[in-house]
C-alpha positions in Angstrom: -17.0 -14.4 -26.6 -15.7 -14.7 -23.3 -18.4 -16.1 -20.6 -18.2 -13.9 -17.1 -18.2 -15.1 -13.8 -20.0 -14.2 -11.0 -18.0 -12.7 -8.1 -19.1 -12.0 -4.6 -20.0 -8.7 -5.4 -21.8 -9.8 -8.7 -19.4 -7.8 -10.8 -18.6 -9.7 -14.0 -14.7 -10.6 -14.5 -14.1 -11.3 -17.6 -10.6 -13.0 -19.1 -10.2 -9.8 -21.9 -10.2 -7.0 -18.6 -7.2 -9.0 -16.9 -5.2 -9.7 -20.1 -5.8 -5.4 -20.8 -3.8 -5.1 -17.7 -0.9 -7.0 -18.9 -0.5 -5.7 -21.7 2.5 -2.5 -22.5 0.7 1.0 -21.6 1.0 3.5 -24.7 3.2 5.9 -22.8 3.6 4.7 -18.8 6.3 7.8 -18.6 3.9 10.0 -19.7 0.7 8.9 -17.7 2.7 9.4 -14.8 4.0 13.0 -15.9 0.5 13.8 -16.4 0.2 12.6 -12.8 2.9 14.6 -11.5 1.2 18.0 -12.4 -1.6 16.8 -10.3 -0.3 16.0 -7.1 -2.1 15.8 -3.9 -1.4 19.0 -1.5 0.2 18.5 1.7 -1.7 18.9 4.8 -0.5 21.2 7.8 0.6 19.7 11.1 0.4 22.2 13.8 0.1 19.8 17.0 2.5 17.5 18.8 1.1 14.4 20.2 3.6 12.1 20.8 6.5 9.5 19.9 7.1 6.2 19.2 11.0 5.2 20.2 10.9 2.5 17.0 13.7 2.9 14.5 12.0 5.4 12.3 10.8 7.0 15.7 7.5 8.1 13.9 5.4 11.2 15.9 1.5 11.5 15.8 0.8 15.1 14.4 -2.8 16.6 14.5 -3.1 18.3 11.2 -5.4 20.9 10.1 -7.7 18.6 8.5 -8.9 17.5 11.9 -6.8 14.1 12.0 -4.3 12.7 13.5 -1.5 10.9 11.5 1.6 9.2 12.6 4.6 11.0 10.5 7.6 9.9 9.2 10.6 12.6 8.1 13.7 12.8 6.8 16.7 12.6 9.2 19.8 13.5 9.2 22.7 10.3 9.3 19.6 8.2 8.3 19.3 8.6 4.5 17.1 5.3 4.4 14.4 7.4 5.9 13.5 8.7 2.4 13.0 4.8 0.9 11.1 4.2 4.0 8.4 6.9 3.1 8.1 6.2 -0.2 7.7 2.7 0.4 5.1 3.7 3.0 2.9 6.4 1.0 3.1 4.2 -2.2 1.9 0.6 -0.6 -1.1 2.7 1.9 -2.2 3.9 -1.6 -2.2 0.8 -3.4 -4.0 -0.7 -0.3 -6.8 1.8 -0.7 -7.4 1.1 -4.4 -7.7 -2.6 -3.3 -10.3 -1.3 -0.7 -7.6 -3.4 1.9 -7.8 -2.2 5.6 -4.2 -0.2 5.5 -4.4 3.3 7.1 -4.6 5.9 5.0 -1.9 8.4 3.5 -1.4 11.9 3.5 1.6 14.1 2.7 1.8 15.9 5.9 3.9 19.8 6.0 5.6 19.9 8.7 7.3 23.5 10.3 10.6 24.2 11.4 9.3 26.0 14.1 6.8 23.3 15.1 10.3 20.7 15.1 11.7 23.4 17.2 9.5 23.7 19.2 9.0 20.2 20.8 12.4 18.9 21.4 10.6 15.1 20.9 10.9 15.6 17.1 14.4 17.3 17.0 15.5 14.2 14.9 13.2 15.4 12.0 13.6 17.1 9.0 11.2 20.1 8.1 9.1 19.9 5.1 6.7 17.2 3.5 6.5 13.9 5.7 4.6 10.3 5.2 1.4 10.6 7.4 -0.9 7.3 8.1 -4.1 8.1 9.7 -3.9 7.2 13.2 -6.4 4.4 14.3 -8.0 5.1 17.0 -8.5 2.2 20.2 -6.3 -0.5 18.2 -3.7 -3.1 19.7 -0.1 -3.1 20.0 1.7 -4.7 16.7 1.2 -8.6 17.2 0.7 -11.1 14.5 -2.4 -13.8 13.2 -5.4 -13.2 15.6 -8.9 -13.3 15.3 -8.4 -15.2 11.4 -11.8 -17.2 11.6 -13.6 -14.1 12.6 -16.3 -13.6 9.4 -15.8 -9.7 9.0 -11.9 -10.7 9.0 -12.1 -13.0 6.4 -12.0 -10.5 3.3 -9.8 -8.2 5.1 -7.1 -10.9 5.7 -7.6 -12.1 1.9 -7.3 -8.7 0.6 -4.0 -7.7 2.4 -2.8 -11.3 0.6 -3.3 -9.8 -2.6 -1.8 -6.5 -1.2 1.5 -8.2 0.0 1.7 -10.5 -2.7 1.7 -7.5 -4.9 4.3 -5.6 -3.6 6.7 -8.3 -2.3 6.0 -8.2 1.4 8.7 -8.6 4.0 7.0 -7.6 7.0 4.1 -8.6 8.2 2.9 -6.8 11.1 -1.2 -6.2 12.5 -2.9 -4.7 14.8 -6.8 -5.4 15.8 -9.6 -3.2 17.1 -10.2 -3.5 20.5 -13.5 -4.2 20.5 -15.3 -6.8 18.5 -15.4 -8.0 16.3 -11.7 -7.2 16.2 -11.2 -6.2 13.0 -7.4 -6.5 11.3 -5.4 -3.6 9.9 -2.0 -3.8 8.3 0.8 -1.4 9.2 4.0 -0.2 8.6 5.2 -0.9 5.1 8.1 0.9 4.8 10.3 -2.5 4.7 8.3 -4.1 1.5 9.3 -3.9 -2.2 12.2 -6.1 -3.4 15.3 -5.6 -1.2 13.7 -3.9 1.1 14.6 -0.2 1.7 17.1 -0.7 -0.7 14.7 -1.2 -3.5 15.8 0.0 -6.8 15.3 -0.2 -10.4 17.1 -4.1 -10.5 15.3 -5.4 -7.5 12.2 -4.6 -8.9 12.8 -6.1 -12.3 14.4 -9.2 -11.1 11.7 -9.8 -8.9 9.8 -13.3 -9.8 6.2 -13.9 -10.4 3.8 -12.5 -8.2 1.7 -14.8 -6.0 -0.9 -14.5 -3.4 1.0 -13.8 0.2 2.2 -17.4 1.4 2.5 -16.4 4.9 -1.4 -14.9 5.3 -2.3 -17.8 3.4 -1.1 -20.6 5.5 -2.4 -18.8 8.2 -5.9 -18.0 7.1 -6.5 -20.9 4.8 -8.6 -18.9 2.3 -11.0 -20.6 -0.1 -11.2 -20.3 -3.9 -14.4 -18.3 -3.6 -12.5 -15.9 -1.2 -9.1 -15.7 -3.1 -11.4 -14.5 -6.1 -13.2 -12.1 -4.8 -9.7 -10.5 -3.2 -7.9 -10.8 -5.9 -10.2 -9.4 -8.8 -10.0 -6.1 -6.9 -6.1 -5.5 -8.7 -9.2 -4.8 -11.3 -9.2 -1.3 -10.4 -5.2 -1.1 -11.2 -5.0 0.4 -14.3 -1.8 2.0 -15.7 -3.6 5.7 -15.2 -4.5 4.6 -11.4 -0.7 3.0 -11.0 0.9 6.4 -12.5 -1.4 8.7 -9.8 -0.1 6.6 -7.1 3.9 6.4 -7.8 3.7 10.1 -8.8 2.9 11.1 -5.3 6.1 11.3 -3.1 7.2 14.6 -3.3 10.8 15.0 -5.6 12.5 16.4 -2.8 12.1 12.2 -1.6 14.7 11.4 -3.9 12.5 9.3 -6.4 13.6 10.0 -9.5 11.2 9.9 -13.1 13.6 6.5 -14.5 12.3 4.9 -10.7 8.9 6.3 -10.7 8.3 4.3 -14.8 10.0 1.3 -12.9 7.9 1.2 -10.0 4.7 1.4 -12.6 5.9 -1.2 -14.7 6.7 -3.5 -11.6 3.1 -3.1 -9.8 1.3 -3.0 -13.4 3.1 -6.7 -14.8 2.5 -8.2 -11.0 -1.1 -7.3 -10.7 -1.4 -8.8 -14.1 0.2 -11.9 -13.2 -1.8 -12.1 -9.9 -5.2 -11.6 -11.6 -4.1 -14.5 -14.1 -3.9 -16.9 -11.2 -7.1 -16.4 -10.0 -8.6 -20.1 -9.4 -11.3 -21.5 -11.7 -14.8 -21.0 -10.8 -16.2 -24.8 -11.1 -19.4 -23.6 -11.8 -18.3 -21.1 -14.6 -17.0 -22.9 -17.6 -14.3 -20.7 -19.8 -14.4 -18.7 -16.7 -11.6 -17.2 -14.5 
């Protein structure tokens, strides 16, 4: 019988949970089809706020759930745009089942006639966008601050795991203004293998999944603080992988042969992460 460790949180981790996730789902193709009948609906934007003149020139939209989110669309001459969302709606998701501080997703409807009517978002395409939650008194995009601060220390360690998940490219935070200045992670829609140009080979050829080198170095975590981020990829199963690739909308371009891919690639890297969780020197047979 396999001895369990105690985590941070005092949740047992025990070695017969992480091998589970690594091993081949009965049906992957058909956990996410199930998915697909179950989509999230879109929210409605109905208010201009205002532009960002970055290369995806995102707009913040207040929506008719009260919010604000910043919304990506389709655009005409930029077919990337489409990758770009996917990337973005699938990595905020994954963030949120590792409880990492990554705004949150919607799928945000957006109106011809709203486009039409503010000439700022004339380079849009109607219909379903990416939406992040706006966050509200943050920064401009910088990089490693405020790493030593304690409330940071999980929050740094967790978007480790995150980006060492999903093959990270970019690494780009912003911090609350006020203290304790807490970290946030934004814009994903460069990460997966190859970038935007992520496809069924990138993913497979992709090598073994490690803990983000570049938040590492820079945060120095310790084996107590590795564990508890890491044993959050816990909480992704192959039903929980399959809700979150099924999201995008079809009309994204991601077809069923990608969606299995994507699953297969984020279920067989969280497995590998979780297997290189360090020893608990105080837990013998223990990961």
């Amino acid at each position: 019988m396999v001895k369990q460790a105690d985590e941070p949180d005092g949740t047992p981790l025990d070695r017969e949970r992480v091998q589970d996730l690594g091993e081949p789902p009965v049906d992957r193709r058909k956990l996410i089809q199930d998915a697909l009948a179950c989509r999230p609906r879109p929210i409605s934007a109905h208010t201009y706020v205002r532009r960002w003149e970055t290369s995806s020139k995102p707009v913040a939209l207040l929506c008719d759930d009260g919010q604000a989110y910043i919304t990506k669309a389709r655009q005409n001459g930029k077919p990337e745009m489409s990758r770009v969302m996917i990337t973005e709606q699938v990595v905020a998701r994954l963030g949120a089942l590792l409880d990492a501080s990554v705004s949150r997703a919607a799928l945000v409807q957006v109106s011809a006639e709203l486009i039409g009517a503010q000439k700022e978002m004339n380079h849009m395409e109607a219909g379903v966008c990416h939406g992040s939650r706006q966050l509200d008194d943050v920064s401009e995009h910088s990089g490693f601050q405020h790493v030593q601060v304690p409330e940071n220390r999980m929050r740094f360690a967790r978007l480790a795991v995150l980006y060492g998940w999903v093959s990270a490219a970019d690494h780009q935070f912003v911090y609350s203004k006020s203290s304790p200045h807490l970290v946030y992670s934004v814009d994903h829609g460069h990460f997966f293998p190859n970038g935007f140009n992520w496809n069924t080979a990138s993913l497979t050829q992709a090598g073994v999944a490690r803990l983000d080198s570049t938040i590492a170095q820079n945060c120095k975590f310790s084996d107590l603080e590795i564990r508890g981020a890491i044993r959050q990829l816990l909480n992704a199963n192959d039903k929980a992988i399959a809700e979150i690739v099924a999201v995008p909308p079809d009309e994204w371009g991601l077809s069923l042969d990608e969606r299995v891919a994507l699953s297969d690639f984020l279920a067989t890297r969280a497995a590998q992460l979780l297997a290189s969780i360090p020893p608990d020197p105080n837990q013998e047979g223990n990961i």
